[in-house]
DSSP file (Angstrom, degrees, kcal/mol; ACC not computed):
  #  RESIDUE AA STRUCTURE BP1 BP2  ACC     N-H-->O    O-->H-N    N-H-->O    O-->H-N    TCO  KAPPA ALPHA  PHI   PSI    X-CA   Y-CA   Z-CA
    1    1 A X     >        0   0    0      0, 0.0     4,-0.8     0, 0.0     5,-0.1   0.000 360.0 360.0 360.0 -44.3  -41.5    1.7   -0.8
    2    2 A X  H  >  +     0   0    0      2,-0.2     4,-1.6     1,-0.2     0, 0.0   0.796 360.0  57.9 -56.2 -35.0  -38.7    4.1   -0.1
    3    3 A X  H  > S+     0   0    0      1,-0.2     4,-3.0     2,-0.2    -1,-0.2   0.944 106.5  49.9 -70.6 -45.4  -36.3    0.9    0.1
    4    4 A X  H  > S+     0   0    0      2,-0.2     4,-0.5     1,-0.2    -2,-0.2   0.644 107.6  54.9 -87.8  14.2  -37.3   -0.1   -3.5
    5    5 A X  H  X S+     0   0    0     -4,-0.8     4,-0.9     2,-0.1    -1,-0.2   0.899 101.9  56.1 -75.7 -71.9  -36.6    3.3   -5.0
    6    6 A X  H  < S+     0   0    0     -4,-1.6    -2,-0.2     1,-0.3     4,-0.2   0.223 107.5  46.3 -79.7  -4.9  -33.7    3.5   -3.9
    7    7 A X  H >< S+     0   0    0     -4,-3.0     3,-1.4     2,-0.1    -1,-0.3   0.741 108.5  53.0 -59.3 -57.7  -32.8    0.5   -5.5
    8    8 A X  H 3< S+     0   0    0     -4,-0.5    49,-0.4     1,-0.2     3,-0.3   0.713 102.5  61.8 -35.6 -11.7  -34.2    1.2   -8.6
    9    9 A X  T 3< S+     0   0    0     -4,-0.9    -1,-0.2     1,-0.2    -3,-0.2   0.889  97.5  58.8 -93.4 -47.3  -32.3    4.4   -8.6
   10   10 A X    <   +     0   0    0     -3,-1.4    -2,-0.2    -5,-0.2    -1,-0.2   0.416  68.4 136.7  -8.1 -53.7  -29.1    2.3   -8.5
   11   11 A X        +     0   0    0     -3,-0.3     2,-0.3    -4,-0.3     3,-0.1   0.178  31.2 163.1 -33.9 162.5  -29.8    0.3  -12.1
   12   12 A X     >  -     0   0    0      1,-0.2     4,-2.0    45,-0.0    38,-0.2  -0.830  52.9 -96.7 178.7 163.9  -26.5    0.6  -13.2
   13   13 A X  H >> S+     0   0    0     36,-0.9     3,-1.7    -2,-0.3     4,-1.4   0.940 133.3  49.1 -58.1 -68.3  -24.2   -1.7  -16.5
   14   14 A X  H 34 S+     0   0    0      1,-0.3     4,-0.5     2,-0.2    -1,-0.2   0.725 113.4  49.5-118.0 -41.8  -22.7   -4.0  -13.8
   15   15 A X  H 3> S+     0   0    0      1,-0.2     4,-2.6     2,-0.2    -1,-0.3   0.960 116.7  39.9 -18.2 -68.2  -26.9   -4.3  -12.4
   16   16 A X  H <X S+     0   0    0     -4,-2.0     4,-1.7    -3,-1.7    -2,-0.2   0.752 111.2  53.1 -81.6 -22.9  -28.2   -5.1  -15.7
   17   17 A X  H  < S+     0   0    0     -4,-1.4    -1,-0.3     2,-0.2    -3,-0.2   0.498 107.7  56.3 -91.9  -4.2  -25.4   -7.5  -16.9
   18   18 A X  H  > S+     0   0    0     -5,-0.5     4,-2.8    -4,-0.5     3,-0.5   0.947 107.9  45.6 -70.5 -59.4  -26.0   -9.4  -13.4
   19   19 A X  H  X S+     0   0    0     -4,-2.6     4,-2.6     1,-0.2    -2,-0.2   0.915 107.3  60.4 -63.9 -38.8  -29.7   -9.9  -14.5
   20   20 A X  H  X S+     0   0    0     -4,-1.7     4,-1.9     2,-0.2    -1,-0.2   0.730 108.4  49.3 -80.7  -6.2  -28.3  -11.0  -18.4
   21   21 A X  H  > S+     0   0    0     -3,-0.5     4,-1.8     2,-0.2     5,-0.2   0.753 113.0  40.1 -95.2 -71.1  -26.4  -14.0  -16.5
   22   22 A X  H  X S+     0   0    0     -4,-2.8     4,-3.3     1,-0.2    -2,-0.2   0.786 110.8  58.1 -40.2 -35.9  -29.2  -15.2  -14.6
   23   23 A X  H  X S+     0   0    0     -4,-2.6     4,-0.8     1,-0.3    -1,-0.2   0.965 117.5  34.1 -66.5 -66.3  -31.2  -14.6  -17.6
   24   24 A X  H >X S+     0   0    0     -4,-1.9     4,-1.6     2,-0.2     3,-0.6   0.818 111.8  57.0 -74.1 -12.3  -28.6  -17.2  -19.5
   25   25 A X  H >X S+     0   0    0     -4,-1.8     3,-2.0     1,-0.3     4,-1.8   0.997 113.4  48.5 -71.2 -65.5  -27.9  -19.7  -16.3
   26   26 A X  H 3< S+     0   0    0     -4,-3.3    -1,-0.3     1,-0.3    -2,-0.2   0.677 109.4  50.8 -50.1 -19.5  -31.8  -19.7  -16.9
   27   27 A X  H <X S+     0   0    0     -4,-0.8     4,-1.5    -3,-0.6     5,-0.3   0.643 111.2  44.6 -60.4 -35.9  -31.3  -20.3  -20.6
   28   28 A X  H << S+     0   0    0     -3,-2.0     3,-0.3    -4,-1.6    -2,-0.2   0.901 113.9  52.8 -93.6 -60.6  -29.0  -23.2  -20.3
   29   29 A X  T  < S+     0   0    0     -4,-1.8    -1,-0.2     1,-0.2    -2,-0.2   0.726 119.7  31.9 -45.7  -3.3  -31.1  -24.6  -17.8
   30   30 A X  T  4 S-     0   0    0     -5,-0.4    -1,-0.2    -6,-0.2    -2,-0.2   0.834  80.2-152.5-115.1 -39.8  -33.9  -24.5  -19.7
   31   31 A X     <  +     0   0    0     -4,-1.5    -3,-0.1    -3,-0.3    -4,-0.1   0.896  65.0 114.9  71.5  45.5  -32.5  -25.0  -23.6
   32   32 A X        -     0   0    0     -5,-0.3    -5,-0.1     0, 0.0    -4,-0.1   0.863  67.4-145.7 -97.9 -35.9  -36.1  -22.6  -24.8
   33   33 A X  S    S+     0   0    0     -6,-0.1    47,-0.1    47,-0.0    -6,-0.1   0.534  76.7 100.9  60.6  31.9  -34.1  -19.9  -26.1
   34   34 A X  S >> S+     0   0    0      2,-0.1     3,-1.9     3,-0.1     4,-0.9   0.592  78.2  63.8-103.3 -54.5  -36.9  -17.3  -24.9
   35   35 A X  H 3> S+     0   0    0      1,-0.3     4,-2.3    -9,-0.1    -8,-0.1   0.828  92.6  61.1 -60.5 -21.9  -34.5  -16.7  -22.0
   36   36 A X  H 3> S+     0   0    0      2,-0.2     4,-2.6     3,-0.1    -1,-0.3   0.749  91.4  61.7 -44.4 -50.4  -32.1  -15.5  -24.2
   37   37 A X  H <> S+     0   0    0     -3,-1.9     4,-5.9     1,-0.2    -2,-0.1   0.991 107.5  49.2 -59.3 -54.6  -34.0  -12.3  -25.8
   38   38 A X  H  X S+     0   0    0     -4,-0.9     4,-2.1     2,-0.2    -2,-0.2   0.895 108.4  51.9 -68.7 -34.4  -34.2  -10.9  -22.4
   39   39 A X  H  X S+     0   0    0     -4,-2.3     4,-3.0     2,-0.2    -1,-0.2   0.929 109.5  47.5 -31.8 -53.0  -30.6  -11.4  -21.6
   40   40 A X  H  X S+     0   0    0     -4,-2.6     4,-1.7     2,-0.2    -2,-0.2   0.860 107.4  56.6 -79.1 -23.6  -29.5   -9.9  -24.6
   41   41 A X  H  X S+     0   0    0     -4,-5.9     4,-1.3    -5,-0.2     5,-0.3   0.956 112.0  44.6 -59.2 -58.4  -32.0   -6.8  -23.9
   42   42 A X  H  X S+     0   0    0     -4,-2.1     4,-7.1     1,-0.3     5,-0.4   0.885 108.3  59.1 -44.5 -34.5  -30.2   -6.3  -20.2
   43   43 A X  H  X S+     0   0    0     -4,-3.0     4,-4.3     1,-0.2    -1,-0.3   0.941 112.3  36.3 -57.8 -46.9  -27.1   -6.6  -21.9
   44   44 A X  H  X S+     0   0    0     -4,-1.7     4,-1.5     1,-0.2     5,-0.3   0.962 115.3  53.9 -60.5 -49.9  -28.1   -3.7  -24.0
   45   45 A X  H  X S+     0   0    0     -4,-1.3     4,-1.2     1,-0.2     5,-0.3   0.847 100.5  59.9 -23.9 -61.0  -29.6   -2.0  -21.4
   46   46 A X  H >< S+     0   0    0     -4,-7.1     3,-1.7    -5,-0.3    -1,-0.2   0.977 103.6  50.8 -18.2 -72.5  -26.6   -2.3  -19.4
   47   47 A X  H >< S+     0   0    0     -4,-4.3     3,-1.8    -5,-0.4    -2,-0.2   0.966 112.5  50.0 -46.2 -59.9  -24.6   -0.4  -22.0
   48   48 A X  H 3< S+     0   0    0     -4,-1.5     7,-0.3     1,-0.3    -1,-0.3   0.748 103.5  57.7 -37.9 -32.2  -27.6    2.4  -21.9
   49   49 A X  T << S+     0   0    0     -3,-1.7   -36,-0.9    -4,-1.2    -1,-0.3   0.258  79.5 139.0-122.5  23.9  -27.5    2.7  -18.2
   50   50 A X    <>> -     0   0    0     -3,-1.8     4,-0.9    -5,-0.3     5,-0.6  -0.162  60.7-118.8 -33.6 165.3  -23.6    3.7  -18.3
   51   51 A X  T  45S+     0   0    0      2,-0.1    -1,-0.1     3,-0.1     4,-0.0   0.882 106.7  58.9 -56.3 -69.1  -22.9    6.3  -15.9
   52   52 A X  T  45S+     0   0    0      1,-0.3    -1,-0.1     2,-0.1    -2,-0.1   0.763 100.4  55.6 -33.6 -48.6  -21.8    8.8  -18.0
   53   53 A X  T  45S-     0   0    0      1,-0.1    -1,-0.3    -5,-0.0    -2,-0.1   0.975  93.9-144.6 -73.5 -45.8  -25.0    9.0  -20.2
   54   54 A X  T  <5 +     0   0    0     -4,-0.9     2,-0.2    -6,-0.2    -2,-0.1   0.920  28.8 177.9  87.7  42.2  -27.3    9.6  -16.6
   55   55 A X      < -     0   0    0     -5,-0.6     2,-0.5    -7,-0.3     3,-0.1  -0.379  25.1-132.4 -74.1-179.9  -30.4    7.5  -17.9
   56   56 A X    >>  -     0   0    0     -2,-0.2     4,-0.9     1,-0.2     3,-0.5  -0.976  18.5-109.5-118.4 147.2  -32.8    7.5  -15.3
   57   57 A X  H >> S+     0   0    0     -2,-0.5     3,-2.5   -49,-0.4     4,-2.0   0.822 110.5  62.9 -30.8 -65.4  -34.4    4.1  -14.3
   58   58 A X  H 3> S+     0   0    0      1,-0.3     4,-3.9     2,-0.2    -1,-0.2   0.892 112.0  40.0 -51.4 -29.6  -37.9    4.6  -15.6
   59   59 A X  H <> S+     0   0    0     -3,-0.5     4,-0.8     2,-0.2    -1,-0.3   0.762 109.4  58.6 -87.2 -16.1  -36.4    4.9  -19.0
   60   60 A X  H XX S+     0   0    0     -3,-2.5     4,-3.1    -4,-0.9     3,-0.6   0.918 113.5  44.8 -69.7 -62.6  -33.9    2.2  -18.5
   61   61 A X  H 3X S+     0   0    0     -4,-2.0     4,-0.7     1,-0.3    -2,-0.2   0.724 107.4  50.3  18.6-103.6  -36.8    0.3  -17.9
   62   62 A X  H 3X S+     0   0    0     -4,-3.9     4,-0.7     2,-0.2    -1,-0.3   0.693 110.7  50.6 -29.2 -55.1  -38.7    1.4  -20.4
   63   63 A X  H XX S+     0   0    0     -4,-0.8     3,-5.4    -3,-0.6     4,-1.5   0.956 112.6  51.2 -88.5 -81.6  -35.6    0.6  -23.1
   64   64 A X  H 3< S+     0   0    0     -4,-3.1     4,-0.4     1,-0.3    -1,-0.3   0.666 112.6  42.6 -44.8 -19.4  -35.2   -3.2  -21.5
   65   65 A X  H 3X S+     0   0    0     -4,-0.7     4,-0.7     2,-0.2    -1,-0.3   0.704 116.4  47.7 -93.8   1.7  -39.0   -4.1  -21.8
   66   66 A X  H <X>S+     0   0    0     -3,-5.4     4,-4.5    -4,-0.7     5,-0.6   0.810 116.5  45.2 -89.5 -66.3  -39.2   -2.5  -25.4
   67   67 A X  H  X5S+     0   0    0     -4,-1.5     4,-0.5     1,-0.2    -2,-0.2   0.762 113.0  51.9 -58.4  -8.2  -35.9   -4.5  -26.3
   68   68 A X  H  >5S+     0   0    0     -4,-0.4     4,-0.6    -5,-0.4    -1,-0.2   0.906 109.2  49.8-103.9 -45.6  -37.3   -7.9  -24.6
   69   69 A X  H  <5S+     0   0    0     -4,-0.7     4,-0.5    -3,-0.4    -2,-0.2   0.590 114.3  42.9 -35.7 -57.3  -40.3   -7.6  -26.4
   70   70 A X  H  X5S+     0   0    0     -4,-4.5     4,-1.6     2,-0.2     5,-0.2   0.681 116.8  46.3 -84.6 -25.7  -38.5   -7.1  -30.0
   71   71 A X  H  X<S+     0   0    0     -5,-0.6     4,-4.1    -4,-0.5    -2,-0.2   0.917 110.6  50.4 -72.6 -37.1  -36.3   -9.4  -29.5
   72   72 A X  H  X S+     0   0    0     -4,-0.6     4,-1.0     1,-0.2    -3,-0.2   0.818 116.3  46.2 -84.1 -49.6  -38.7  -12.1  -28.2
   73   73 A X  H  > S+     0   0    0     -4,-0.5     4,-1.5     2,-0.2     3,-0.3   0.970 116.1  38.6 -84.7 -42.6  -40.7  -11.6  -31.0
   74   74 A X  H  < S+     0   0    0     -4,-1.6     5,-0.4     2,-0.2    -2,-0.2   0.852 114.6  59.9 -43.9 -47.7  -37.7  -11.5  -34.1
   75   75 A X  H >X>S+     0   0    0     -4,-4.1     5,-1.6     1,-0.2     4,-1.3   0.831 111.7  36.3 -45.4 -48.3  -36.0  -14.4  -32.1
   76   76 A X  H 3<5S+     0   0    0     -4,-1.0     5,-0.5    -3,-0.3    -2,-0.2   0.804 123.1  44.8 -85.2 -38.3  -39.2  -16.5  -32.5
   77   77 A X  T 3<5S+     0   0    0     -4,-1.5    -1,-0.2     3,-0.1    -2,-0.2  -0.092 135.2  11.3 -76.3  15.3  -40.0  -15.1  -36.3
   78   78 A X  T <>5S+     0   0    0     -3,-0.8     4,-0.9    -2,-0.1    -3,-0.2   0.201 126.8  41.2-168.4 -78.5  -36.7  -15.5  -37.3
   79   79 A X  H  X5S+     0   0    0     -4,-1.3     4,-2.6    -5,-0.4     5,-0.4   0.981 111.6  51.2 -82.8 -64.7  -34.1  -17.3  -35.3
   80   80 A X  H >><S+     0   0    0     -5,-1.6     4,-1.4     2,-0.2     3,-1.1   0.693 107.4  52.0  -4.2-100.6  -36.3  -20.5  -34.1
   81   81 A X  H 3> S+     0   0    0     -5,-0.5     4,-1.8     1,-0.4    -1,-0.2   0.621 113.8  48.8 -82.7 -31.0  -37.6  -21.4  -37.7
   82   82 A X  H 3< S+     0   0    0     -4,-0.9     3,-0.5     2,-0.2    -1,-0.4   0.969 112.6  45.1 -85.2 -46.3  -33.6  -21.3  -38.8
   83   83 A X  H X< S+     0   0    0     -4,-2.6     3,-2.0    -3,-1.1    -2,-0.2   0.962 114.0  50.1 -39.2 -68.2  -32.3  -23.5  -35.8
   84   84 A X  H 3< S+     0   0    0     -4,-1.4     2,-0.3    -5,-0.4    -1,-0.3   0.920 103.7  57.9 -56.9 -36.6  -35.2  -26.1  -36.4
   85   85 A X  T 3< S+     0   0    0     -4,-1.8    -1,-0.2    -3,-0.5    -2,-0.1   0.313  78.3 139.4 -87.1  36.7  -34.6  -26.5  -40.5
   86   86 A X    <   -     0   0    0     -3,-2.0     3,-0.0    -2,-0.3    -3,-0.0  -0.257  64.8 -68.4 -71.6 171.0  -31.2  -27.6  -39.6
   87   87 A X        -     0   0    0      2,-0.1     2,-0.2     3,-0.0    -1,-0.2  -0.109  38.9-127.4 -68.1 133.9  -29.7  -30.8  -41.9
   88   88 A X        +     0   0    0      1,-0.1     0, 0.0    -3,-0.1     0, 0.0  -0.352  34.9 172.7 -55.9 175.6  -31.2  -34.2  -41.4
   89   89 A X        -     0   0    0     -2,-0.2    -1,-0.1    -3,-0.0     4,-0.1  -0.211  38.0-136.2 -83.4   2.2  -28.1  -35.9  -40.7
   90   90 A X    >   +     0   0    0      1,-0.1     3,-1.2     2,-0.1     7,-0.3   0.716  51.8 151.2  61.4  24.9  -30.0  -38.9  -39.9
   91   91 A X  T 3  S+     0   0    0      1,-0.2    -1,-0.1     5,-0.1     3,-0.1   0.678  78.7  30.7 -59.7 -19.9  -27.4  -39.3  -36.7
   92   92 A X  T 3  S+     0   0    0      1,-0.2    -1,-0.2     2,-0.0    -2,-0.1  -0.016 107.1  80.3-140.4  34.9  -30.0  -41.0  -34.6
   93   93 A X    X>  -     0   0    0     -3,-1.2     4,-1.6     1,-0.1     3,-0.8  -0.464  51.9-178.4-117.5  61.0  -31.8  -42.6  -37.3
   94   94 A X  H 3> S+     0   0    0      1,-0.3     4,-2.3     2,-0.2     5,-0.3   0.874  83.8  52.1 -59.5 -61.0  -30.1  -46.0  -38.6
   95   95 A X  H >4 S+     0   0    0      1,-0.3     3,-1.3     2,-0.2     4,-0.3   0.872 106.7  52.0 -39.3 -62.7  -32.7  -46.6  -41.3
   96   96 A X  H X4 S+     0   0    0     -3,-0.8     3,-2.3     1,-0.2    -1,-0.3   0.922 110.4  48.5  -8.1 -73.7  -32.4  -43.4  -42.6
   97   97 A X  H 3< S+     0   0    0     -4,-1.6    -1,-0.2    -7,-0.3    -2,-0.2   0.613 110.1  54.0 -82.4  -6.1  -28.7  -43.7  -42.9
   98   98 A X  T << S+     0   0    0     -4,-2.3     3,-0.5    -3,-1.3     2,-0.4   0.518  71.3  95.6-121.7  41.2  -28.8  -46.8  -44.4
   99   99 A X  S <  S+     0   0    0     -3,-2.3    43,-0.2    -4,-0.3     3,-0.1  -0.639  89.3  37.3 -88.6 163.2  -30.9  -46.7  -47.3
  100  100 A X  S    S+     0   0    0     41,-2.0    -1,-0.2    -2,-0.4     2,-0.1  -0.064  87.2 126.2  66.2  -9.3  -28.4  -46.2  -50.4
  101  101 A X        -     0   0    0     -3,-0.5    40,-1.9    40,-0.3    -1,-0.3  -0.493  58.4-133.1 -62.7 130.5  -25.6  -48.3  -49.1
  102  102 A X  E     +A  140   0A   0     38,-0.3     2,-0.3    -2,-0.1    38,-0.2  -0.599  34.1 170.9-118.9 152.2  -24.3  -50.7  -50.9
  103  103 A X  E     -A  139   0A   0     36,-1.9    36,-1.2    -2,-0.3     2,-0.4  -0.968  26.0 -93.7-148.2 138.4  -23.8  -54.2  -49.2
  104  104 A X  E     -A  138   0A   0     -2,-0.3    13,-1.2    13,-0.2     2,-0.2  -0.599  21.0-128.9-111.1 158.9  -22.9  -57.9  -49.6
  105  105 A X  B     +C  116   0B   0     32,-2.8    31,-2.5    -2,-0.4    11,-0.3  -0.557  25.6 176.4 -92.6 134.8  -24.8  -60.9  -50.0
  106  106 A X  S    S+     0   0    0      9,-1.1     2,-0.6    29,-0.2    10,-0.2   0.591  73.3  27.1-109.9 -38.6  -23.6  -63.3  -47.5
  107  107 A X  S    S-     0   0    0      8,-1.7     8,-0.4    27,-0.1    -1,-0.2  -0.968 101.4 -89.0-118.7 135.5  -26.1  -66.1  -48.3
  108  108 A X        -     0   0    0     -2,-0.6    26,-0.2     6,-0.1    25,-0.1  -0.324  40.1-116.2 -42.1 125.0  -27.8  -66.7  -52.1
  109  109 A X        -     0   0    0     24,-1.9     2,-0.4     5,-0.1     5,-0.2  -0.396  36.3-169.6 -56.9 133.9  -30.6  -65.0  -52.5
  110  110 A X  B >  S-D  113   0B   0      3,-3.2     3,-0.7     1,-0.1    21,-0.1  -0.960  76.7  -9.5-138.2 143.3  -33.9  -67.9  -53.1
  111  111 A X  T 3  S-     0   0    0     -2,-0.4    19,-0.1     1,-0.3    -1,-0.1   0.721 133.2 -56.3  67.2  44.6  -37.4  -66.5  -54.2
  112  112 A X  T 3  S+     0   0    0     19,-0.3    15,-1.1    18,-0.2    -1,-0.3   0.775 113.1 114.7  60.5  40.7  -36.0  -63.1  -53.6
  113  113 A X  E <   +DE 110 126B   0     -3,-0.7    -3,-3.2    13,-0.2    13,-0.3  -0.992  35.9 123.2-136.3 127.0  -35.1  -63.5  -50.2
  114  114 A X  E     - E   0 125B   0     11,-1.5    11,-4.6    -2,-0.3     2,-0.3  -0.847  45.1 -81.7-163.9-176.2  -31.5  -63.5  -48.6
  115  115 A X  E     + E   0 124B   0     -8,-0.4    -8,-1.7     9,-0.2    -9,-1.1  -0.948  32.2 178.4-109.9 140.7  -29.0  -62.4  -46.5
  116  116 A X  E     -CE 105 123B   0      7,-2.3     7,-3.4    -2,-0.3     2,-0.3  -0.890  29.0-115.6-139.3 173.6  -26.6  -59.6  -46.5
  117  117 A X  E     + E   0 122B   0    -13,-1.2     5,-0.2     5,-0.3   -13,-0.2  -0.640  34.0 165.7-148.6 110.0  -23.8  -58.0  -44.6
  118  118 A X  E >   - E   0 121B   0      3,-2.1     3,-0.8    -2,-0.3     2,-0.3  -0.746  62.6 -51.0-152.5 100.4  -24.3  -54.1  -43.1
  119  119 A X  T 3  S+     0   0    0      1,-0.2    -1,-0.2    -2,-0.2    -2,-0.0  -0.485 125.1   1.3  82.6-158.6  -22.2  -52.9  -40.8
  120  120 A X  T 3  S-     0   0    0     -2,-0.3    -1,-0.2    -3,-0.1     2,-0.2   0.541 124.8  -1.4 -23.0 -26.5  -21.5  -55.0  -37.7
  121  121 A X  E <  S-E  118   0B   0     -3,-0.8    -3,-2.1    -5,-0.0     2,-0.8  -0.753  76.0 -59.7-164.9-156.4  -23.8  -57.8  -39.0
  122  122 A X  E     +E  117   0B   0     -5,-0.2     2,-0.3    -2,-0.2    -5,-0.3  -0.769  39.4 178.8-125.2 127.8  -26.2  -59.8  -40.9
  123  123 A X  E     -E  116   0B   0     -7,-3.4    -7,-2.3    -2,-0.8     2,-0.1  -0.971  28.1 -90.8-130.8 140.5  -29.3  -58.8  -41.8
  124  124 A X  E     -E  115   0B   0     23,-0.4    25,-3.1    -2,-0.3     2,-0.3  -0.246  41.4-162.1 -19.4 114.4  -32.7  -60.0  -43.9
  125  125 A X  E     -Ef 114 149B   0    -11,-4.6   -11,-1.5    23,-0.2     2,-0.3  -0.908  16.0-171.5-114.2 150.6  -33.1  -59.2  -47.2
  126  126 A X  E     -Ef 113 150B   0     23,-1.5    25,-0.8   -13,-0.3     2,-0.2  -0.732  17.4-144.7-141.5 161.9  -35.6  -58.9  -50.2
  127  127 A X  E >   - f   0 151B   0    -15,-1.1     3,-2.5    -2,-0.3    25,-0.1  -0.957   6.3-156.4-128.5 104.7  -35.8  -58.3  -53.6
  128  128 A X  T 3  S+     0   0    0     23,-0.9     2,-0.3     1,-0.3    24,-0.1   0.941  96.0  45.0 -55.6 -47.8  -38.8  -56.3  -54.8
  129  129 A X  T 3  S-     0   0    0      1,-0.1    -1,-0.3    -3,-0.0   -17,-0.1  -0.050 112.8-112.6 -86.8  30.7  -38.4  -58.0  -58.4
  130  130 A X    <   +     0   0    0     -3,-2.5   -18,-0.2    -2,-0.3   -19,-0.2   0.562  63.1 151.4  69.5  -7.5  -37.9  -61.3  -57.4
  131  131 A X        -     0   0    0    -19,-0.1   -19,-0.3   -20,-0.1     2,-0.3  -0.168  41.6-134.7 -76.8-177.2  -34.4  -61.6  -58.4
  132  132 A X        -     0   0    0    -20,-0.1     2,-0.2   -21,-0.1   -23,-0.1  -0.538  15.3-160.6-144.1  69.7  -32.0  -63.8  -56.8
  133  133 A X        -     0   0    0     -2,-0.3   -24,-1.9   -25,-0.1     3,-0.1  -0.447  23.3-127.1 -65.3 133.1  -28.3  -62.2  -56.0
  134  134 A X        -     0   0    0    -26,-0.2   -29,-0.4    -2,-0.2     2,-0.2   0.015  34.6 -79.0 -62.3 152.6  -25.6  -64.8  -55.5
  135  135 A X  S    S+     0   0    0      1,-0.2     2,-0.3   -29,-0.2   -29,-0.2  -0.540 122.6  29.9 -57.6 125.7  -22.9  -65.0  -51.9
  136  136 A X  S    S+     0   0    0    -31,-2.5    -1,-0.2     1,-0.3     2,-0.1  -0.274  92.4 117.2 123.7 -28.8  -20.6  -62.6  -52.7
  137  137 A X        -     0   0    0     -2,-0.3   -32,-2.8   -32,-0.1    -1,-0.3  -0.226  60.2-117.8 -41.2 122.9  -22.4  -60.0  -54.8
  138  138 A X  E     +A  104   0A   0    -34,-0.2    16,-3.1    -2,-0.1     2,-0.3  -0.442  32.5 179.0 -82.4 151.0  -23.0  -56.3  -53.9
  139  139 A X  E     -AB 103 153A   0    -36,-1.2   -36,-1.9    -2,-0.2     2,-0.4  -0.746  23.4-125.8-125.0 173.8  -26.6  -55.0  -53.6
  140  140 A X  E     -A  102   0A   0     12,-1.1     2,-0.5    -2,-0.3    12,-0.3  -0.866  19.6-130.8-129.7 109.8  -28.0  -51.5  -52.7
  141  141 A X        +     0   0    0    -40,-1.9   -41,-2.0    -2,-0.4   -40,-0.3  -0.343  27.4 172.5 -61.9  97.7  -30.4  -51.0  -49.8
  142  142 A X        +     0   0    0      8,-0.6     2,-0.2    -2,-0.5     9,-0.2   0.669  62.1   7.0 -52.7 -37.5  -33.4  -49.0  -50.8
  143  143 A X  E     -G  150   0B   0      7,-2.6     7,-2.3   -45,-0.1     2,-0.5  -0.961  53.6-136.0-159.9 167.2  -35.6  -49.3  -47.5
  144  144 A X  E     +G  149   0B   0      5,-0.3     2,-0.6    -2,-0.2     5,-0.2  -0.788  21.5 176.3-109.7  78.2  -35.7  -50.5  -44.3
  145  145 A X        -     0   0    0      3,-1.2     2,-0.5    -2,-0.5    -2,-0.0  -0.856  66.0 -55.4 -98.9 108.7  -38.7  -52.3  -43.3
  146  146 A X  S    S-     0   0    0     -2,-0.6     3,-0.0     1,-0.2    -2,-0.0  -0.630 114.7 -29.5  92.3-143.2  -38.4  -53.6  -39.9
  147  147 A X  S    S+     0   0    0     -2,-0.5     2,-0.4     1,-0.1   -23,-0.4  -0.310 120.4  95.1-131.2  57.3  -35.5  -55.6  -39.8
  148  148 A X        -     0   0    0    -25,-0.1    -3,-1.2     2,-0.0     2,-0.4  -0.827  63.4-147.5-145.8 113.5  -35.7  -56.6  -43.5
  149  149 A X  E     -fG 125 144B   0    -25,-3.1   -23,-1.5    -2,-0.4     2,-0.4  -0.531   2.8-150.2 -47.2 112.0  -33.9  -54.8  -45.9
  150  150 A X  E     +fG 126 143B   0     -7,-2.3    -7,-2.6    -2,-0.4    -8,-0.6  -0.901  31.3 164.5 -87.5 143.9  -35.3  -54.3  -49.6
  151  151 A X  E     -f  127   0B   0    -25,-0.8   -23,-0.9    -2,-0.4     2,-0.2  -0.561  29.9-149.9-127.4 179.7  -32.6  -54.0  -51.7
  152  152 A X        -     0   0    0    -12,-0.3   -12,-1.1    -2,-0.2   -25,-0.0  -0.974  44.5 -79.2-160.4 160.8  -31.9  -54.3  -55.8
  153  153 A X  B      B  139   0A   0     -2,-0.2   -14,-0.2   -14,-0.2   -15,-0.0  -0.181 360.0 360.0 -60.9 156.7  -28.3  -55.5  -57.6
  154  154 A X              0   0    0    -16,-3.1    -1,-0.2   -51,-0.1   -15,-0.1   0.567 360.0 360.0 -77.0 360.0  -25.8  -53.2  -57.7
C-alpha cells in the first residue's frame, strides 16, 4: 500500500501527459473516439498538476475523472452527431454518383431499350416513356437499377 502512495504522490504534467498518449495510441487503435475525452482530460490534468501550483493527487484525481466524464459526455452529445452528418460524397457508391450524368447512346434505342456509354463501358438502358434515342445522342441517367440504367433525352 505504502508502494502505491508513493506513486500517487508523484502524479506530476510529464505523468499525466504519458497516460494522454496511451490514451491516443489507444484511440488510433481503436478509431471510437471515447478514448480521446480522457486523453484530453490528462492532458489538462497534466497542466493542473504543474509543480509550481502543489495540487495534491486526490484532487488531481478528482479534476481528471470530472473532466473525463464532461468531456465523454459533450464529445458524444456534440462532437459524434457532427462527424457522422458529414457530406454524402457518394465515393464508394457508383450508383449514387451516377444518377444525373449525362451519357451516349451507343446502340438505338428499340421499345425503349438500349445501350449507352458511362465511364469505362457500356451499359443497359431504359426509357421510362418508351422513347427511342438514336446512336450518338446524349441521355441523362436518372437511376440505377441493377445494371440497367433508366435514363430520359437530354
Amino acid at each position: 500500500m505504502d508502494f502505491l502512495l508513493s506513486l500517487l504522490e508523484r502524479l506530476n504534467l510529464w505523468i499525466w501527459w504519458a497516460f494522454a498518449g496511451l490514451f491516443l495510441i489507444g484511440e488510433v487503435l481503436t478509431g471510437t473516439t471515447f478514448l480521446l475525452w480522457p486523453a484530453a482530460a490528462a492532458v489538462l490534468t497534466g497542466v493542473l498538476a504543474l509543480d509550481m501550483l502543489g495540487t495534491s493527487w486526490p484532487v488531481q484525481l478528482s479534476v481528471f475523472a470530472i473532466l473525463t466524464l464532461v468531456l465523454v459526455w459533450a464529445g458524444d452529445r456534440w462532437v459524434r452527431p457532427a462527424m457522422n452528418r458529414g457530406d454524402q460524397s457518394g465515393l464508394n457508391d457508383r450508383a449514387a454518383r451516377m444518377v444525373g450524368q449525362r451519357v451516349v447512346v451507343v446502340s438505338d434505342f428499340s421499345t425503349g431499350r438500349g445501350r449507352v456509354h458511362f465511364d469505362d463501358g457500356e451499359w443497359g438502358a431504359q426509357t421510362l416513356d418508351g422513347s427511342d434515342p438514336v446512336r450518338d445522342s446524349h441521355v441523362i441517367i436518372d437511376e440505377v437499377r441493377g445494371a440497367t440504367l433508366i435514363v430520359h433525352p437530354a
